[in-house]
Residue, then its C-alpha position, 0 to 999 in steps of 0.5 A: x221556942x220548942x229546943x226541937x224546932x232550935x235543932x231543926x233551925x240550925x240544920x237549915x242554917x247550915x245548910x244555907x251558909x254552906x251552899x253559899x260558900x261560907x262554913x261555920x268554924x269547927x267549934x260549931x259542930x260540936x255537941x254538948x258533950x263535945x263541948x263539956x270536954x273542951x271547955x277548958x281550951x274553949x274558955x274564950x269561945x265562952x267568955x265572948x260568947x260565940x256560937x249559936x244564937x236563934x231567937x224570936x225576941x221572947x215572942x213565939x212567932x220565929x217565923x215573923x219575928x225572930x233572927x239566926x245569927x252566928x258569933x265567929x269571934x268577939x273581942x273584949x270590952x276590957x280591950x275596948x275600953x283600953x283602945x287596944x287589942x281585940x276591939x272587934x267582932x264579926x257575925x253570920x246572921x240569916x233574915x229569912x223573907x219577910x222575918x222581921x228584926x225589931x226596931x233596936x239600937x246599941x248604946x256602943x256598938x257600931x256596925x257593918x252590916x253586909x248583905x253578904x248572899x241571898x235576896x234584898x235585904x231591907x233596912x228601916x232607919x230613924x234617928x233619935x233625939x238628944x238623949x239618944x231615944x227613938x225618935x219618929x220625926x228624924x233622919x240622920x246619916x249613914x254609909x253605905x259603902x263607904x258613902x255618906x248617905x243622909x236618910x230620912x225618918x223611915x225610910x227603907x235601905x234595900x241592900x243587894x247583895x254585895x251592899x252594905x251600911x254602917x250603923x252608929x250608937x242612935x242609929x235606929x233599925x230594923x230589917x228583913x228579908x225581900x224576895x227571898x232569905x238573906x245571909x248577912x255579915x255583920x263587923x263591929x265593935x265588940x258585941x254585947x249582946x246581954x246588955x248592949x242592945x236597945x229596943x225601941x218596944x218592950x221584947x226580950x233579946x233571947x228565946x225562952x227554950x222549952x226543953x222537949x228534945x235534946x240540943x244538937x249544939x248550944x246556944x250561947x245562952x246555954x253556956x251559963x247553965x251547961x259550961x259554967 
């Protein structure tokens, strides 16, 4: 993706979450410079890697396939592992209509997803097989608000606003926007995002940049390189 268009995205972004009466946390608006100078105070921001986050799975088509999300905060897989501390994790994330994210799953993750403003959101669910593996002959079962709800293999939650599901580890899914573009919320379990996520075709989880325009703000695949 053109750092360019990452910009543009992000502006828009904003622009979305505000006028639904969200904001993003001070730290999002700072510049790379900003960020340099506060990375001493900002260690845990950049250890759990909160932020920006805007990819097209590595597929160059961010219209059809591609996801903005927004890490509010993250807990610790030290913490996770020891069963107490900061065990969690929340996120914003915006399905434009029709913008597909691809079929994943999580190997430990488990979360809330959250149609929190916007249109319909869909979500496609399969199960998986003993090993955990995607399996296009099974169903299984989810909440929905709390409510159990047995799905079969294929088949499409459409979430209003409001709604929400909660997706375990084998838990397979995709989603997108109907009818319009959808703010999403998401609460889990801490959030790995560099290994934690399992798709079912052979995509990459970040964007590759192409560097032709100066970043407004990073991306948390930017820390590494920028921060150190």
């Amino acid at each position: 993706m053109k750092r360019s268009r990452i910009n543009d995205i992000m502006a828009s972004a904003d622009d979305m979450i505000r006028s639904m009466g969200f904001a993003l946390p001070p730290f999002a608006s700072w510049s790379p410079d900003q960020f340099k100078a506060n990375r001493a105070i900002a260690r845990n921001v950049i250890d759990a890697r909160c932020g920006w986050d805007i990819t097209d799975y590595g597929a160059g088509r961010f219209d059809a396939l591609g996801l903005f999300l927004f890490t509010l905060r993250n807990g610790s897989l030290t913490d996770l592992q020891r069963g107490g501390g900061r065990c969690y994790a929340e996120k914003l994330l915006i399905s434009r209509q029709d913008q597909l994210s691809p079929m994943h799953t999580h190997a430990l993750k488990t979360e809330d997803i959250i149609n929190r403003a916007g249109a319909t959101l869909v979500v496609e669910l399969f199960g998986s097989d003993d090993q955990g593996r995607f399996a296009e002959d099974r169903g299984g079962t989810v909440w929905c608000d709390g409510l159990r709800r047995d799905f079969d293999p294929g088949e499409k939650l459409k979430l209003v606003p409001g709604a929400s599901v909660t997706l375990r580890p084998g838990d397979w899914h995709a989603f997108w926007g109907e009818g319009g573009d959808v703010l999403i919320g998401e609460v889990s379990t801490v959030n790995d995002d560099e290994t934690d996520n399992i798709f079912r075709e052979p995509i990459g989880r970040f964007a590759e940049i192409e560097e032709d325009a100066a970043p407004t703000h990073l991306l948390v695949s930017d820390y590494r390189h920028w921060l150190g």
